[in-house]
C-alpha positions, 0 to 999 in steps of 0.5 A: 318679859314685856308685850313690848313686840309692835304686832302685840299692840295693834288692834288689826287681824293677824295675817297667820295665827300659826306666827309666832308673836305675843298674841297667837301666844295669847290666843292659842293659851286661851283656845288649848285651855277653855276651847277646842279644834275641829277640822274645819273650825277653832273654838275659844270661850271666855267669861270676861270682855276684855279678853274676848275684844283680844281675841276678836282682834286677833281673830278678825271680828268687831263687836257691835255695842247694842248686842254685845256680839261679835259679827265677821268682818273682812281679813284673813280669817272667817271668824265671829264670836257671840256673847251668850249669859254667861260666855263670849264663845268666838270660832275661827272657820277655815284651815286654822284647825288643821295647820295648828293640830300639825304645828303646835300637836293640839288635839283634834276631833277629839284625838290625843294631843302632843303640845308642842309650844317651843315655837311661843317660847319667847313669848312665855309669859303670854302664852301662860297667860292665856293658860292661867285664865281660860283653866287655871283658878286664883284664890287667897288663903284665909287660913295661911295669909297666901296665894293659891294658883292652880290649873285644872283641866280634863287633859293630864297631857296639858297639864304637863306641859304647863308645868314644863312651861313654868319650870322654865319661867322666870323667876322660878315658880315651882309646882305641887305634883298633879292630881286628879280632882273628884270629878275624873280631871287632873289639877296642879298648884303652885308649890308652897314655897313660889314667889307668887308676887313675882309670878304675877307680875312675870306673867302680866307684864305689858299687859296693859300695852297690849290689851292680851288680857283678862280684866276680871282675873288679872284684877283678882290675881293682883288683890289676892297678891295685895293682901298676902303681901300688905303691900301696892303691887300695882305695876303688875300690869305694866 
């Protein structure tokens, strides 16, 4: 599946984060991933430019070149986002919150969570997406000439429910059980036997068009993939 939905491509704020369309897919796979809810404010971070100008479009702010912040602007929502050393960290104030702990079973002031994302399920691919770069790591396996894609995260819940998202991706990308990593939070792969060619191109493609996307990791997916391969996989992005 593309980003081929006319709303995943225009640069303005969307009038309902809770609507489901490529890029509240996108965004709500980056806030459950690397990001968290309060009653009265949406919290996401990213370490890469591209996906943090996705998502100040999303969320209405615009970025002023000479100090690299993001400054609220007119729209439907009260949102800034601000570039620390190592991280933008954009927040969304208002009724965001709430409505999306109700709709979508996202945790809240530090409570359990549910993970309802059935709404987002014709926009999969972009909704794993945001998954894979706020929690999930890409690596290349000298030892084994292969592709390691795993994600980690202090919610074994969410973990879960990622694995139920890729069962039912396509193609099929199988997963290793979970397990718990040496500091106290939950991880899983992709299984040994997952076409990771194809699930690179699955999960970014359209990307180009929409702009909902990291740079820095979609270009480390694609090199990795490269090299297990031997071969170009540059329409990947498209």
């Amino acid at each position: 599946m593309s980003d081929t939905n006319p709303e995943s491509t225009t640069r303005e704020p969307v009038d309902d984060l809770l609507a489901a369309t490529a890029r509240t897919a996108y965004f709500w796979g980056r806030v459950v991933g690397d990001g968290e809810l309060t009653r009265d404010c949406v919290t996401v971070r990213t370490e890469d430019e591209t996906s943090a100008d996705a998502l100040a479009a999303i969320a209405g702010a615009s970025r002023t070149s000479h100090d690299h912040q993001m400054t609220a602007r007119e729209s439907a929502h009260d949102a800034s986002i601000v570039r620390f050393e190592d991280e933008y960290e954009l927040q969304v104030f208002g009724a965001s919150a709430d409505r999306a702990s109700a709709a979508l079973g996202l945790p809240i002031d530090g409570q359990r969570g549910g993970y309802r994302f059935d709404t987002f399920s014709a926009y999969r691919p972009q909704l794993v997406r945001g998954l894979l770069e706020a929690c999930g790591t890409v690596c290349f396996r000298e030892s084994s000439g292969s592709v390691g894609v795993s994600f980690v995260h202090d919610d074994e819940a969410l973990l879960r429910t990622v694995q139920s998202l890729l069962d039912a991706a396509e193609p099929d990308a199988p997963t290793d059980a979970l397990s718990e990593t040496s500091s106290g939070g939950h991880w899983f792969g992709l299984a040994e036997d997952a076409d990771t060619a194809s699930f690179a191109r699955w999960v970014y493609a359209g990307s180009d068009n929409s702009k909902l996307y990291s740079a820095e990791r979609r270009q480390k997916l694609r090199r990795s993939v490269e090299r297990a391969t031997g071969s170009e996989v540059g329409e990947l992005s498209r």
